[in-house]
PLY file of the C-alpha trace (Angstrom):
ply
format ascii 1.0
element vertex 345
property float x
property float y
property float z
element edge 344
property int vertex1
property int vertex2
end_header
0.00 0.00 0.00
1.64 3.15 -1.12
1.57 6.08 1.47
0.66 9.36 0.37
2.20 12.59 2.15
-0.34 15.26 3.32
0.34 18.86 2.96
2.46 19.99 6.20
5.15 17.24 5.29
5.32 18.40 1.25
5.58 22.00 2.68
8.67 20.76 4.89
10.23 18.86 2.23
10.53 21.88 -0.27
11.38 24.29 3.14
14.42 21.83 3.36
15.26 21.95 -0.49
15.20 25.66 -0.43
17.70 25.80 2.61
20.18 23.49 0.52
20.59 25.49 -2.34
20.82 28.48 -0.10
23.57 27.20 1.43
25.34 26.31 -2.18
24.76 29.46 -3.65
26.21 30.57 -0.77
29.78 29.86 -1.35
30.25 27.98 1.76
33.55 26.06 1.03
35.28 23.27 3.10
37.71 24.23 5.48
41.03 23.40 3.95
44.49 22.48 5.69
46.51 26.03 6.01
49.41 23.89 7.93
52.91 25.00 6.59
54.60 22.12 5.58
58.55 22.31 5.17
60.48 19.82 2.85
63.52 17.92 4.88
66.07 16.56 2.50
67.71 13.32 5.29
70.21 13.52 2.81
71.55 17.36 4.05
70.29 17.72 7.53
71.02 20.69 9.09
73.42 20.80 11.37
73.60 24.53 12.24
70.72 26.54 13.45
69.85 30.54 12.25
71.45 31.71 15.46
74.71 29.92 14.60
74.89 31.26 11.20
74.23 34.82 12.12
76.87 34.45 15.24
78.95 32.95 12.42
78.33 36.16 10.22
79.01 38.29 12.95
82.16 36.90 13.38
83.60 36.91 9.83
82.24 40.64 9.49
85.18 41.31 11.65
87.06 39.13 9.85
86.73 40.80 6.87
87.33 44.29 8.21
90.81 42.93 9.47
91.49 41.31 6.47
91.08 44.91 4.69
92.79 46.61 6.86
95.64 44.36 6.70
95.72 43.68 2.72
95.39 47.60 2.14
98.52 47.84 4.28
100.81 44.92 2.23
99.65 45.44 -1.06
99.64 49.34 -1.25
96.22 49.52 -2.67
92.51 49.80 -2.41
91.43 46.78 -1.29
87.72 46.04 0.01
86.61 42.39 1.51
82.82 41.99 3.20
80.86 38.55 3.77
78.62 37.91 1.08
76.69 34.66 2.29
77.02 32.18 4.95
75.35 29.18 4.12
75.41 25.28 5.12
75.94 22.67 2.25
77.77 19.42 1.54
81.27 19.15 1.25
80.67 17.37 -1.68
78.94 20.55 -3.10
81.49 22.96 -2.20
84.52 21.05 -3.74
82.32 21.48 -6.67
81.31 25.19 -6.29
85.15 25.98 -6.88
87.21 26.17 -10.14
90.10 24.28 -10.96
92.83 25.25 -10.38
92.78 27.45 -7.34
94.45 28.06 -4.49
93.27 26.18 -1.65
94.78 26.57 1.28
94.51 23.82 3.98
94.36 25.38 7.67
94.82 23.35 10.91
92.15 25.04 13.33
94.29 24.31 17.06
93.47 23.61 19.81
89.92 22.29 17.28
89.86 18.85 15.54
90.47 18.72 12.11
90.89 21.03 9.70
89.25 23.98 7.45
90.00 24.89 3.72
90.68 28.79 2.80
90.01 29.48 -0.92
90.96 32.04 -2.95
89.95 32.87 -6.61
92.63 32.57 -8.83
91.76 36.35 -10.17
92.08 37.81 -6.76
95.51 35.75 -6.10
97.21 36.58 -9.35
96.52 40.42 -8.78
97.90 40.11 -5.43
100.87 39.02 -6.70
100.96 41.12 -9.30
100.90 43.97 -6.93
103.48 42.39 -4.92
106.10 42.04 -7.45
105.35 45.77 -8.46
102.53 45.76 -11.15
99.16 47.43 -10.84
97.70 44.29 -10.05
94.64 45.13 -12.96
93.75 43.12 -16.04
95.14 39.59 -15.15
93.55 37.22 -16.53
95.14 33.75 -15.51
94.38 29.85 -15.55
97.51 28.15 -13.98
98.94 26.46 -11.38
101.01 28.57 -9.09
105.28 28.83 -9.48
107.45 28.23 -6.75
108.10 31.73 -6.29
104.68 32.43 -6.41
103.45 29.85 -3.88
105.84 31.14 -1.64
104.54 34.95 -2.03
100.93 33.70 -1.13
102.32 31.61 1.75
103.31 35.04 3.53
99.99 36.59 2.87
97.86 33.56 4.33
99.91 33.60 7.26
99.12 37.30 7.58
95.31 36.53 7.54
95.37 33.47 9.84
96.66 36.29 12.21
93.63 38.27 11.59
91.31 34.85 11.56
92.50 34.30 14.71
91.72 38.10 16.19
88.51 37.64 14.77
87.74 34.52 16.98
89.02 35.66 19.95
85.39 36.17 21.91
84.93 32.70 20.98
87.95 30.55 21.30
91.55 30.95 21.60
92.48 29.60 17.77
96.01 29.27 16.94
95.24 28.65 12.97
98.11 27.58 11.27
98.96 26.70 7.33
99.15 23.23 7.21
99.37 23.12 2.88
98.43 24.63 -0.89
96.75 22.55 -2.88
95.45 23.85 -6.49
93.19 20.77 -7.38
89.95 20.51 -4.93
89.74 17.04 -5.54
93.57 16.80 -3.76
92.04 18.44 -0.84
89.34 15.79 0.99
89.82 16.86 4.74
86.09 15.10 5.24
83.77 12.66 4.04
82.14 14.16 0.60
78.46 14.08 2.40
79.58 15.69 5.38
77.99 19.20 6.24
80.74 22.43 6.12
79.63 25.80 6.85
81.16 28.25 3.92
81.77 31.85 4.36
81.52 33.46 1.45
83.98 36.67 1.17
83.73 39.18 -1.37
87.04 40.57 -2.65
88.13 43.84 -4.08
91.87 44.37 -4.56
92.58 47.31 -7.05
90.14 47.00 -9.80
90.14 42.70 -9.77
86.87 41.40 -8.08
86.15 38.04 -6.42
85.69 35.52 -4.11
87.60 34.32 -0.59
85.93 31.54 0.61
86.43 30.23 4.02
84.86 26.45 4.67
84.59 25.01 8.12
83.36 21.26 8.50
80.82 20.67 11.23
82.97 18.03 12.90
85.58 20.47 13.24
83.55 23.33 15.15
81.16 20.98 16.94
82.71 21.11 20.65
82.33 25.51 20.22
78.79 24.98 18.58
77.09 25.93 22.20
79.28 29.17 22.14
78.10 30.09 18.82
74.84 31.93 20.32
73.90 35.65 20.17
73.77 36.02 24.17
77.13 34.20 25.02
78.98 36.41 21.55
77.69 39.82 22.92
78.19 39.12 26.47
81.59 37.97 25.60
82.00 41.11 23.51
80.77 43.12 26.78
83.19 41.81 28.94
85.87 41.71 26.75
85.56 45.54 25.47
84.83 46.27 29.78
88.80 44.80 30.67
90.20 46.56 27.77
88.63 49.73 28.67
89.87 49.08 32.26
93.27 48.48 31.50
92.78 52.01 28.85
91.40 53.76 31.59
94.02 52.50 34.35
96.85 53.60 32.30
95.68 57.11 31.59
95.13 57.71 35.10
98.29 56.76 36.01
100.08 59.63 33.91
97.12 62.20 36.00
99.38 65.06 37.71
97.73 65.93 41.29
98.21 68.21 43.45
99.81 66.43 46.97
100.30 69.07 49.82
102.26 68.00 53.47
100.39 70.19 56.16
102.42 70.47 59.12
99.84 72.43 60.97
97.28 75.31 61.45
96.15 78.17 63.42
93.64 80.78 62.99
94.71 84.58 62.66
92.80 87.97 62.36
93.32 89.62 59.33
95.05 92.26 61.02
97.68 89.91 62.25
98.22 88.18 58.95
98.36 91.82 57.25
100.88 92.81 59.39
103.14 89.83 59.20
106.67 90.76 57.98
109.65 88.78 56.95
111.07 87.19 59.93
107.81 86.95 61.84
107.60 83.50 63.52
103.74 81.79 63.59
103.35 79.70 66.40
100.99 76.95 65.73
98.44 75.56 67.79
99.17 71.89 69.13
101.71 71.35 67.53
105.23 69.83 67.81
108.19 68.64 66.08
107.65 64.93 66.53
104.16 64.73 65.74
103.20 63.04 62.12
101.89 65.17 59.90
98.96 64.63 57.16
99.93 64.01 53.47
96.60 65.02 51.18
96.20 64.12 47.67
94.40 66.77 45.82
91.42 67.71 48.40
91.50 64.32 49.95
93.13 63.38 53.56
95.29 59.91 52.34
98.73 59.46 54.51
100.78 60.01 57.70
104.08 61.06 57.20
107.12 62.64 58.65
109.18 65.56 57.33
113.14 65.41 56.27
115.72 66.11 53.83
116.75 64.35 50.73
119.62 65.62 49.61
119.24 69.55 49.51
115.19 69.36 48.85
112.88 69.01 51.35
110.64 66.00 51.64
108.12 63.36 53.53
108.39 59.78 54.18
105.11 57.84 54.20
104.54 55.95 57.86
101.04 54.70 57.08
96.84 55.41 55.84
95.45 58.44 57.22
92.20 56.11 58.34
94.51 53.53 59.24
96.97 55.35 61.09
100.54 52.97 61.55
102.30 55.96 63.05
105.26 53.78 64.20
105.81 52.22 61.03
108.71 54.21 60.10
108.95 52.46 56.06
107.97 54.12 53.43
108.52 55.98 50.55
109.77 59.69 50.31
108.29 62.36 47.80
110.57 65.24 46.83
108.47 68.44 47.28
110.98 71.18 45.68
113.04 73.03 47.51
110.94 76.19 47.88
108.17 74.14 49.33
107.58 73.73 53.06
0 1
1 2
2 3
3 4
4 5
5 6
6 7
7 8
8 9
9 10
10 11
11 12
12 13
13 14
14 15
15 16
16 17
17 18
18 19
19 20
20 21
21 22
22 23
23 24
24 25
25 26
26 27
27 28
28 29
29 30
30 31
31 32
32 33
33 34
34 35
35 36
36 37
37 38
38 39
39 40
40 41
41 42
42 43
43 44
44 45
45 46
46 47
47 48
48 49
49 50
50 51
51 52
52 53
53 54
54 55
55 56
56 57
57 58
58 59
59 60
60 61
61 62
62 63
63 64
64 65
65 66
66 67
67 68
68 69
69 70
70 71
71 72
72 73
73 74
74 75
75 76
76 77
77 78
78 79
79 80
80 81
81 82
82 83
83 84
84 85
85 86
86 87
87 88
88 89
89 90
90 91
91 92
92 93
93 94
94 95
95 96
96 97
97 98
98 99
99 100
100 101
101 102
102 103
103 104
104 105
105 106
106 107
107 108
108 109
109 110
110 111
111 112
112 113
113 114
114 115
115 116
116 117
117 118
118 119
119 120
120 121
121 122
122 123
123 124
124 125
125 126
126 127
127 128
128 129
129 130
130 131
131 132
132 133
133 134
134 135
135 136
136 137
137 138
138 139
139 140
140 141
141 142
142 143
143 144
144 145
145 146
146 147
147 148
148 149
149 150
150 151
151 152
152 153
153 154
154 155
155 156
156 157
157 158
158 159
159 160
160 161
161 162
162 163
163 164
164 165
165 166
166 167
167 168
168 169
169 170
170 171
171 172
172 173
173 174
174 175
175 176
176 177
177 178
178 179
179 180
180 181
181 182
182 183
183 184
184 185
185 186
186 187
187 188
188 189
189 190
190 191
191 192
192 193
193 194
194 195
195 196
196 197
197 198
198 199
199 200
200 201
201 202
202 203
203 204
204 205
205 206
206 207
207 208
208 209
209 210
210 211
211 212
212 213
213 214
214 215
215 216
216 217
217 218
218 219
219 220
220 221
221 222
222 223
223 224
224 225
225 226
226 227
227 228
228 229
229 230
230 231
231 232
232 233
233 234
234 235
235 236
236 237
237 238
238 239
239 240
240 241
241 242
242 243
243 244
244 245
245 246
246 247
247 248
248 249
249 250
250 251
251 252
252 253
253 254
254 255
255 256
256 257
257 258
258 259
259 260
260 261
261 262
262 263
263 264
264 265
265 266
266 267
267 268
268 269
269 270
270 271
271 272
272 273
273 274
274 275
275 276
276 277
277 278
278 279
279 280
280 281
281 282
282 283
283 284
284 285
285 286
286 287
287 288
288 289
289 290
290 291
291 292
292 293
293 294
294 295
295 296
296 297
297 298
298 299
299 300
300 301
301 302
302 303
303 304
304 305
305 306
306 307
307 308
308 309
309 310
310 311
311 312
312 313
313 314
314 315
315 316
316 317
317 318
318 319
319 320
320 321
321 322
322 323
323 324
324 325
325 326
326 327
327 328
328 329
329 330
330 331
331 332
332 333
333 334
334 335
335 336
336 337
337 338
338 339
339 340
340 341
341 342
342 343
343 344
């Protein structure tokens, strides 16, 4: 038996039709997934945080402002160097990053574990030695392996900038870099397993009108026991307290060459102004309380500091030190004596 729907559940039927295309016409979407999802390559995990790299940056800024400084000085010309990039990669990928030949320059990183490449591009390294040997260092344009001679000439300018590498990392570590070789093929130069991860400082280099790169790589193995020191707070509190002794020991040796004022006062006594006005030569002031063996005060500048005793050195008149005014030793006849002039009294 078929049923057949009265009139109030028709009207409710269409009511409910009319609601869902409402609701379409609508718009109404979905809600969709707005999670961020970031791609991790297992292959290159990162091994050093944001806050290491900047630290890292930080340093190497420095670096770069003493290896100008430095450069400008040896070579006798303009020469500009700033950090470009510091990034995390492969070793792998920085071996091939590099042409062939260069100069790589193999640094042992004491009191550290293993070592670090320096590279420099060959344009920058032939004007350098250019310069050196008394050209303009401009328009070189070489592909070769380095001479002898010329080996030798860079070995003297490396040395010069693992002095300034080593400045650099002072609020850090106490790195005694040394050069431990020169290599010119990269493939020559495998200081670490090709998928280990290297930090790579990235220097840009000026010298005369030559442009190019310095690049400074650092595996993660090598600079893993500092990694907890490469942090914003323990770099600028290190900075703090390092800039706080030096402007100690600035401070301590400018006040040492201060001239002041130090003034032996054997007694006093109060006068009218008559009496003092009428004071002649030859007049003898009695002073109150008063006598020859009593110590007498030594101030420095406005300030009460010593006990002393007058005497003579030689034909000028002077004190020996017995003790601290506050902490009177008046028996404690050792000291030093200060020569007053001989007009003084």
């Amino acid at each position: 038996m078929n049923e057949v729907l009265s009139q109030e559940e028709i009207d409710q039927l269409l009511m409910a039709m009319n609601t869902a295309v409402g609701k379409e016409d609508s718009g109404l979407k979905p809600l969709s997934d707005t999670r961020k999802i970031k791609v991790y390559d297992f292959k290159r995990p990162d091994k050093f945080s944001k806050e290491h790299i900047r630290t890292v940056s930080v340093m190497h800024e420095s670096f770069a402002r003493l290896i100008t400084t430095s450069l400008s000085a040896q070579l006798r010309s303009l020469v500009h160097v700033h950090v470009a990039s510091v990034d995390q990669l492969t070793y792998e990928e920085f071996l091939r990053s590099i042409p062939t030949p260069t100069l790589l320059t193999i640094i042992d990183m004491d009191p550290l574990k293993g070592n670090a490449i320096f590279e420099i591009d060959p344009a920058i390294t032939f004007a350098m030695i250019d310069r050196l040997f008394g050209g303009s260092g401009t328009g070189v344009k070489i592909q070769r392996e380095l001479t002898d001679i010329e080996q030798s000439v860079m070995e003297g300018i490396i040395v010069r900038l693992l002095a300034n590498m080593r400045e650099a990392w002072t609020q850090v570590i106490d790195l005694r870099p040394r050069l431990g070789g020169i290599e010119t093929n990269p493939q020559f130069a495998q200081i670490v397993p090709p998928t280990d991860m290297v930090v790579l400082i990235t220097l840009e280099t000026k010298v005369g009108d030559e442009e190019g790169m310095m690049n400074l790589c650092i595996p993660y193995v090598t600079i893993e026991p500092i990694i907890s020191k490469l942090s914003s707070q323990y770099w600028f509190s290190s900075v703090r307290q390092g800039a706080t002794a030096q402007y100690q020991g600035v401070l301590k040796k400018k006040l040492a060459d201060v001239e002041m004022d130090v003034v032996a006062e054997i007694g006093s006594i109060n006068l009218p102004v008559r009496d003092v006005l009428a004071l002649d030569v030859g007049d003898v002031v009695r002073l109150a309380n008063v006598r020859y063996t009593d110590s007498i005060v030594l101030s420095v500048g406005s300030k009460k500091k010593f006990y002393c005793q007058p005497g003579v050195v030689g034909n000028k008149r002077a004190v020996q030190i017995l003790g601290l005014y506050d902490k009177a030793s008046i028996n404690n006849t050792d000291g030093l004596s200060l020569d007053e002039g001989a007009d003084n009294e």
